[in-house]
N, C-alpha and C positions, 0 to 999 in steps of 0.2 A: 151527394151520393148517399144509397143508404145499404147497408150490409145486412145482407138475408142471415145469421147468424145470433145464438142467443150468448156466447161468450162475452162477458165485460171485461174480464181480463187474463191476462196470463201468468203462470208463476214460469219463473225463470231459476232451470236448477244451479246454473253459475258454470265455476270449473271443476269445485270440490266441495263434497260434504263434512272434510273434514275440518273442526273450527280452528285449529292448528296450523293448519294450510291456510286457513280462510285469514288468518291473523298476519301468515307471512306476507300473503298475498295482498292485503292488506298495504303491508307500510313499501311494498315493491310500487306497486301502481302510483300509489302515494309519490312517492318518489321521484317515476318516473312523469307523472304528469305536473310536477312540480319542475322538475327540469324542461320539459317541452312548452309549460307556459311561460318560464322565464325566458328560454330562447330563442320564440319564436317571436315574444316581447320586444325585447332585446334589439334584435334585429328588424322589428317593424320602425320601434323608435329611433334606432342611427341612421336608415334610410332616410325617415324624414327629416331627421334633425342633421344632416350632414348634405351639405352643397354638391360636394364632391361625388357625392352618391347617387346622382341625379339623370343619369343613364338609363335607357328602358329595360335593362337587363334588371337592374336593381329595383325599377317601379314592379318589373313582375315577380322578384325574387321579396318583396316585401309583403306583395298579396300572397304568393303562397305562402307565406309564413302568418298571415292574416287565416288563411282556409285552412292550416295544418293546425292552428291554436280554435278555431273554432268545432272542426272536427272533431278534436280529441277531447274538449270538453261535452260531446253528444254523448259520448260514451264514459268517460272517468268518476266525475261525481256519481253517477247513478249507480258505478259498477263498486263505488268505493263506498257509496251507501247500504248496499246488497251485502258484501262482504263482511259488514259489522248486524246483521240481520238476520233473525232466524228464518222467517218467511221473504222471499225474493218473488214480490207480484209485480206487474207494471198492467198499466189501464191499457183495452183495447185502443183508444185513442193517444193515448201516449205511446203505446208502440207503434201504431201508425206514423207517429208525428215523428219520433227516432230514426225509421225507417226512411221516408220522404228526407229527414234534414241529412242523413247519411249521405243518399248516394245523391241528394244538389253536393253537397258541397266533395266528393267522392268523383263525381262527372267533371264539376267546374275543378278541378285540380287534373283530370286526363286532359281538357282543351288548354289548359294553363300551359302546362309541359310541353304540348305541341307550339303554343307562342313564344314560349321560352328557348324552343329548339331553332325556331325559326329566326328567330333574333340573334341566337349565336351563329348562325348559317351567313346571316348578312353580315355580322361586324366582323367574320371573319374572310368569307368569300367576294366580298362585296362591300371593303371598310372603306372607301371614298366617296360609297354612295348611303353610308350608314344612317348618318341624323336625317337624308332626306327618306329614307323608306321609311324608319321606324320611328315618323313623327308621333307627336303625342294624339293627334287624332286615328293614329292608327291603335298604338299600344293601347287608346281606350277604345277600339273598336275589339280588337283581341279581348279585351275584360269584357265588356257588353255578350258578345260571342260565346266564350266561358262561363260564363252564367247564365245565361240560356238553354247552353250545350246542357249542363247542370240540371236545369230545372227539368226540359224535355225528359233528359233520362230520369231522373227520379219521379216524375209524373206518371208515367209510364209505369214503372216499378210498382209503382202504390196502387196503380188503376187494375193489378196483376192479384193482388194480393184483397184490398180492399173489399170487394163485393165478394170473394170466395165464402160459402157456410162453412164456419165452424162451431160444431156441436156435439164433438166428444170431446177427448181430451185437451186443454188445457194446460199443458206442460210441455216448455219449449227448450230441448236441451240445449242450453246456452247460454251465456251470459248475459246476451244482447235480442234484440229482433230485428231477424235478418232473413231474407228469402228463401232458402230452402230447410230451414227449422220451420218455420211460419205454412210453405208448403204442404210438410207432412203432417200437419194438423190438420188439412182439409179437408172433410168430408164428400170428397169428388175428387174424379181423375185429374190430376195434375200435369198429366204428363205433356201435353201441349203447352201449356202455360210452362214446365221446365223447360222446355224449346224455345220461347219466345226471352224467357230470362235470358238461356244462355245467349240467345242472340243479342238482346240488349247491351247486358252485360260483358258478357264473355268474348265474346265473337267482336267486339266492339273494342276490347283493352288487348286481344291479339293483335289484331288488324294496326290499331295506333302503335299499338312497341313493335312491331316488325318497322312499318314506316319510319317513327323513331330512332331505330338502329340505324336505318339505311341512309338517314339523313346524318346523323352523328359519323358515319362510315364515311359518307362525303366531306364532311367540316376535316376530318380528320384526313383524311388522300390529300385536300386540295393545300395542308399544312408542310407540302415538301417545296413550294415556293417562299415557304415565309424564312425571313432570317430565325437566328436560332433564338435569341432571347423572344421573339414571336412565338416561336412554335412553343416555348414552355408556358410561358403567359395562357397562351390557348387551350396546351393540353392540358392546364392546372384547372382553369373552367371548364372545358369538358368531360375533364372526367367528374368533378363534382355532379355537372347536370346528368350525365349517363348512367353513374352510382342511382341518385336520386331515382330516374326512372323505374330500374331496375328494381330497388327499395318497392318502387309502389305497384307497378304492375307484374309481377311475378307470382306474389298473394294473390291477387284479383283476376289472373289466370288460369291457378290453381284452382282456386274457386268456386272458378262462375265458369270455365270450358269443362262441364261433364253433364251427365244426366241429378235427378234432382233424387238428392241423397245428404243425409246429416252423416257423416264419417269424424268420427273421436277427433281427429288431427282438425278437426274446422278449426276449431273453439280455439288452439295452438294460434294457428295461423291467423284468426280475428284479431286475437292478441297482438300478434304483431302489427297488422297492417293497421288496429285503431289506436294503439299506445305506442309502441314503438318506433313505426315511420316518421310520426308527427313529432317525434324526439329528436332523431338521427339527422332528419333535415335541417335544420339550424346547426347542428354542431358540424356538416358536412361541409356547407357554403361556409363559415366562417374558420374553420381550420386552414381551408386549401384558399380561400382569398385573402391576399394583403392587404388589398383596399380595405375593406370590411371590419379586417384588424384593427388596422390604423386608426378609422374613421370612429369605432369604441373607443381604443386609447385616448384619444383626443377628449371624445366626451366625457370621457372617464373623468378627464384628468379637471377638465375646465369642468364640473359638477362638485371635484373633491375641492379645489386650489381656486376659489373665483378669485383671488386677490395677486394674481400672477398667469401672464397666458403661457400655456400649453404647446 
């Protein structure tokens, strides 16, 4: 592909010019992307390293924590290098490539969520026919699928943006390169191309979180037959997966359902949905499950104490 446009790169004016703020801001990210890559660490390695854990809820609950740690590193270093910087540029091709690795790994996390729903739909509605629906040639049909889904949409995305001329300004307010800052750069009408985002985008993380709800509404109705230590078991995993959802598609709602416009609150809410979410999920699955507890304790323990089992 080649882009009619004489721009090499962009400068990126951040959240704050102020270097005070930029210093707080600084050791916050820091921080928090320090905690979201232990976490999500963390929890990719007790899945594997724990037998117990061997459940298809748990093989998907490891890949999202696989796409949440991959994610949030598209954004962190680079935002944590900007922030100790006086000029904040990124290459037309490197924000192409941020772009694109964005909303793959952005999409393949909305088909995740959908396998994930679906699997708690079976082992709870449908627990005697569990290990035979949710064999492992399905679970990696579900991952195949999600990465696909992934790719599709961000293909898309890039193909939107890509060949637009840009040739005035150069200054993308925001931290990050993301579709409707990139937009109002463009030197041509946009406004269909806003339509086809929001539909991509928008119209696409509506559509999934209504569905979502109405599927988690059923797991939940059909939990007035289960005994009672059942029904907590269950609603302890559902509400984590339903928090989750919510965590990620509410942002990306906000978003991407309007006409194509930079409004000051973006940059807020980028915030969240690229450092934060990728935080909150690990600490979410492993608060409300015991398994998950356990199955750390253990490794914990047989890591500190190899000369006595655990």
């Amino acid at each position: 592909m080649e882009h009619g446009n004489n721009v090499t790169k962009f400068v990126l004016l951040g959240l704050t010019q102020d270097p005070r703020a930029q210093t707080a801001l600084f050791v916050m990210v820091l921080l928090i992307y320090t905690v979201t890559m232990l976490g999500n660490l963390l929890i990719l390695v007790t899945v594997l390293a724990s037998p117990s854990l061997g459940s298809p809820m748990y093989f998907f609950l490891a890949n999202l924590s696989l796409l949440d740690a991959v994610y949030s590193t598209v954004f962190s270093p680079k935002f944590l290098i900007d922030l100790l910087s006086d000029r904040k540029t990124i290459s037309f091709t490197a924000c192409m490539a941020q772009l694109l690795i964005e909303h793959l790994f952005a999409g393949a996390e909305i088909f995740l969520l959908v396998a994930m729903a679906y699997d708690r739909y079976v082992a709870i509605c449908k627990p005697l026919h569990y290990l035979t629906i949710m064999n492992q040639r399905v679970c990696i049909l579900f991952l195949v699928v999600s990465w696909a889904g992934g790719f599709t949409h961000s293909l898309i995305q890039l193909v939107f943006v890509y060949n637009l001329p840009f040739c005035g300004s150069n200054v993308i307010d925001h931290f990050t390169c993301d579709m409707y800052p990139l937009l109002e750069l463009a030197c041509t009408d946009t406004e269909l191309i806003g339509l086809s985002v929001a539909a991509n985008g928008g119209a696409m993380c509506t559509v999934v979180f209504i569905l979502l709800l109405i599927s988690y509404g059923i797991i939940l109705n059909s939990l007035k037959t289960h005994s009672q230590e059942g029904r907590r078991k269950a609603l302890s995993t559902c509400s984590s997966h339903i928090t989750v959802v919510v965590l990620f598609f509410i942002p990306c709602i906000v978003m991407y359902v309007r006409p194509v416009s930079n409004f000051p609150f973006d940059k807020f809410i980028a915030i969240f949905y690229t450092l934060v979410t990728p935080m909150l999920n690990p600490l979410i699955y492993t608060l409300r499950n015991s398994e998950i507890k356990n199955s750390m304790e253990k490794l914990w323990c047989k890591n500190l104490t190899m000369e006595r089992s655990c």
